[in-house]
N, C-alpha and C positions, 0 to 999 in steps of 0.2 A: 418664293416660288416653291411651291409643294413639289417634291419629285416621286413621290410616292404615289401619284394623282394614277390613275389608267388612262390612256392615250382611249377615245374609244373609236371603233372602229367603224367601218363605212356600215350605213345603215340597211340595216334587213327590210328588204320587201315582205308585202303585206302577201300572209296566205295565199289570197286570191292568185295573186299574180303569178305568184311560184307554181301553184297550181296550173295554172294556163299556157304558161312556157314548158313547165314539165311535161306539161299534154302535148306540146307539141312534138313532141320527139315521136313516138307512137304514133301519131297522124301522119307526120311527115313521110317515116319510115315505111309504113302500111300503105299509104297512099302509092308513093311509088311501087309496092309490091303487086298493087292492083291495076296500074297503069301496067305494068308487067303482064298482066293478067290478061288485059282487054286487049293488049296488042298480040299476042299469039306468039310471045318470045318463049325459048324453048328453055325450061326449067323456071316458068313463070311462078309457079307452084311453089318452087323454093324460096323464090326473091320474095315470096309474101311472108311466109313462114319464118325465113331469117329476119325480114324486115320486125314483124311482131316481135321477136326474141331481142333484136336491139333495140325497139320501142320501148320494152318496159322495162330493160336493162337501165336501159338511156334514164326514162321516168323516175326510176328509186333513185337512181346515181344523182339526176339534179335535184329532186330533193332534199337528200341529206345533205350534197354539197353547198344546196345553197344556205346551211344553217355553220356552216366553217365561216371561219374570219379568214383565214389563209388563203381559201377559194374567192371569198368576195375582197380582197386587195389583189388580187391578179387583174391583170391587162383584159384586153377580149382577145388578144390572142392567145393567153394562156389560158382561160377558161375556156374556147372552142379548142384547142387540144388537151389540155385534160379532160372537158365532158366527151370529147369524140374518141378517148382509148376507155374513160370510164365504162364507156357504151356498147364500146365491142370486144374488149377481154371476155366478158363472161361469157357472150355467145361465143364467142373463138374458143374456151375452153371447152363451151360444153361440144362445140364441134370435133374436137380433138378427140376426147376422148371418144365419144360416139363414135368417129373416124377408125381409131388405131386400138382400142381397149375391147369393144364389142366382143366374141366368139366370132365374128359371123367376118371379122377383119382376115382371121385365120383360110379363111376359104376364097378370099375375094383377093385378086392379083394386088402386090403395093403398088405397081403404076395407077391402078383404077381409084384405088381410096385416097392417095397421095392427092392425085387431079379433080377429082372430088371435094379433098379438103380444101384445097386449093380456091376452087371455086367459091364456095361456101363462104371461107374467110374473107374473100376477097370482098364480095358482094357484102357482108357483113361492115368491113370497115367501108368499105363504098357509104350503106347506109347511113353509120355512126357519122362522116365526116358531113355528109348532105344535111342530115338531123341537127348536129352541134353548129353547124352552120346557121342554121337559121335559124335558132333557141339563140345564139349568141347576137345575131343582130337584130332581132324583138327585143331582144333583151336591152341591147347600146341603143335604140331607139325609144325603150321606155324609161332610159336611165336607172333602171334597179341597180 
């Protein structure tokens, strides 16, 4: 028995599909941003806006993950929470900072920006978790 042999690891879906599933983040996201829209919910405008921001968060993040071996031997539970924080760290920072770094933080009361960020974040991991949701079970039902 060769020991030296590479164990090789579960196999890579084909372009296409990555593609497909990665789109789905972005659709799913936006879609609901615009369901937001049409229903007259108040800060609908944002839910699309954040929505987009972890759409295409979400998009690059499964991308490249799904070219990791680390990432394709995880569960589907570990791969819907790590695509679902891949997804919403970056919009969560760039809310942060836009929140508390601005000049314009300076003028505007801490309750307002705090509940504001608040918001934002929320909604942001809201979308990442809907999004990785359902990237991960297209995904367990196309077997990739």
């Amino acid at each position: 028995m060769n020991d030296s042999a590479e164990v090789p690891g579960p196999r890579t879906a084909p372009l296409w599909r990555r593609l497909i599933l990665a789109g789905l983040l972005p659709v799913c996201t936006v879609a609901i941003g615009a369901a937001a829209i049409v229903g007259g919910d108040i800060g609908s405008i944002v839910f699309a806006v954040v929505g987009l921001y972890v759409g295409v968060a979400g998009f690059a993040a499964y991308l490249l993950m799904s070219l990791l071996i680390p990432y394709r031997r995880l569960g589907m539970l570990g791969r819907f929470a790590t695509l679902a924080v891949a997804a919403a760290l970056p919009p969560i920072a760039y809310l942060a900072y836009d929140s508390f770094y601005w000049p314009y933080a300076r003028s505007v009361p801490p309750a307002s920006i705090a509940s504001g960020f608040y918001l934002m974040a929320g909604t942001a991991a809201v979308l990442a978790i809907i999004g990785a949701g359902v990237v991960t079970l297209v995904e367990s039902r196309w077997g990739a």
